[in-house]
C-alpha positions as CSV (number, residue, x, y, z in Angstrom):
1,X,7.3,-14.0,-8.9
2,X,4.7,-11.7,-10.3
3,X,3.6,-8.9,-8.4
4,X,-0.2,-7.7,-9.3
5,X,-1.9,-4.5,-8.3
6,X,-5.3,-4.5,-7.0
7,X,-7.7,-1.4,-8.3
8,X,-7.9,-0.5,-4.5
9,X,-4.4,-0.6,-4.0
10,X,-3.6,2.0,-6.5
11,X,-6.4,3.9,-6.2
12,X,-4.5,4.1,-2.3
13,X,-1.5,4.8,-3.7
14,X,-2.7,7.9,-6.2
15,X,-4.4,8.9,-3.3
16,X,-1.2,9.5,-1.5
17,X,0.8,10.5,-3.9
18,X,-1.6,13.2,-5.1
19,X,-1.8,14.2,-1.0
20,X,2.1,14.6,-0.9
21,X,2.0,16.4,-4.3
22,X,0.2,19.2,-2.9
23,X,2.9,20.5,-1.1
24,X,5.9,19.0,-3.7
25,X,5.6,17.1,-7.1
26,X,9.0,15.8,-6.3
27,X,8.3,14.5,-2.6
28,X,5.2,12.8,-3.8
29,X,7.3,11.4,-7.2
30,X,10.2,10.0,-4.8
31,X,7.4,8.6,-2.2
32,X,5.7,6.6,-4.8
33,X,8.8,5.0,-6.5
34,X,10.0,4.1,-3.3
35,X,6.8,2.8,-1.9
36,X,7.3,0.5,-5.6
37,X,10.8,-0.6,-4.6
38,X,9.4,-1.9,-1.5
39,X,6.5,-3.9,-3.2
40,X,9.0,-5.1,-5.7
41,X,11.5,-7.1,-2.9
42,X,8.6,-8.9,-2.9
43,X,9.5,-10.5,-5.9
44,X,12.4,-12.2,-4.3
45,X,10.8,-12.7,-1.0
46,X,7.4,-13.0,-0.9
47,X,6.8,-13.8,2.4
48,X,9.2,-11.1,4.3
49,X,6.0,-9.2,5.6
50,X,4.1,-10.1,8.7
51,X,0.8,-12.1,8.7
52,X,-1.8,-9.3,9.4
53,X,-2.9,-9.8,12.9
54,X,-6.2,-8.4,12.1
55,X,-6.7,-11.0,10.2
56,X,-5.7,-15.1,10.7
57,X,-5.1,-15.6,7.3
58,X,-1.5,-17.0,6.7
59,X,-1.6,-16.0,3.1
60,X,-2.4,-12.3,3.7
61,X,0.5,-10.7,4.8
62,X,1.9,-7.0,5.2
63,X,5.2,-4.8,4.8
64,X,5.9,-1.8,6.4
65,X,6.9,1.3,4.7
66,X,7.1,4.3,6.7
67,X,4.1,4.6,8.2
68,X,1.7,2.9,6.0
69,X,0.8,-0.8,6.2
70,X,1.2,-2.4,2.4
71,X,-1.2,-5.3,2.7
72,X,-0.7,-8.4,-0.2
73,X,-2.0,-11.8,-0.5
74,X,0.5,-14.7,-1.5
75,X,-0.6,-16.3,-4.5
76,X,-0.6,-20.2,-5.7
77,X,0.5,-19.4,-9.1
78,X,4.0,-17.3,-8.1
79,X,2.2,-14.0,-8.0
80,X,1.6,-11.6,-5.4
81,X,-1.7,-9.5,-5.6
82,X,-1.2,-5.7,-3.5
83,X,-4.5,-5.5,-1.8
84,X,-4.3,-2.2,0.0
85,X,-2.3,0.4,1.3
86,X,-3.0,2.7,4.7
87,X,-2.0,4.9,6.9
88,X,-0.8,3.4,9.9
89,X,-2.8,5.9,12.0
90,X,-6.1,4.3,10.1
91,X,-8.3,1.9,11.5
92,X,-7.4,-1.9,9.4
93,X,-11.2,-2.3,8.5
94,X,-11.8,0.8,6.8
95,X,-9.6,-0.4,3.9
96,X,-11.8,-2.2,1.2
97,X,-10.9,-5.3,1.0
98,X,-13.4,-7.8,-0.4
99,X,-14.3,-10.9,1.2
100,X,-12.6,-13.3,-1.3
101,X,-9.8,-11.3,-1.1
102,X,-9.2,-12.4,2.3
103,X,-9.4,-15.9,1.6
């Protein structure tokens, strides 16, 4: 199993990073290659997260991580594509996921 990383998705993921960083490099260092760890049990189980319940999609699906959703599509082809990653406190729509995304 692949696992792919949507422009979005790390765009999300500097974005947080650089956010943690302002108060310690380390912190935001540690957060990111943990946040990767997650993503990368993926690899073994690619459908451990939850279907999204914004969304009645059975292929989009989401892990946890602290308290930010990690949103991924299952592919066909044994890959998984990150979509998106937000703050749990954020309102689902306002991440930026593109209509074939969803599909």
């Amino acid at each position: 199993m692949n696992i792919r990383w949507s422009e979005p998705a790390v765009m999300d993921l500097e974005n947080i990073r650089n956010y943690i960083a302002r108060d310690s490099e380390y912190y935001a260092a540690d957060f990111v290659a943990r946040v990767i760890g997650s993503v990368e049990k993926l690899c073994i189980l690619p459908r451990m997260g939850r279907k999204v319940p914004e969304i009645d999609n059975e292929k989009i699906r989401e892990i946890i991580f602290q308290n930010y959703r990690i949103v991924y599509r299952k592919e066909y082809d044994n890959e998984v594509l990150i979509l998106g990653i937000i703050h749990a406190a954020r309102e689902f729509n306002s991440i930026n996921l593109h209509p074939w995304e969803i599909r």
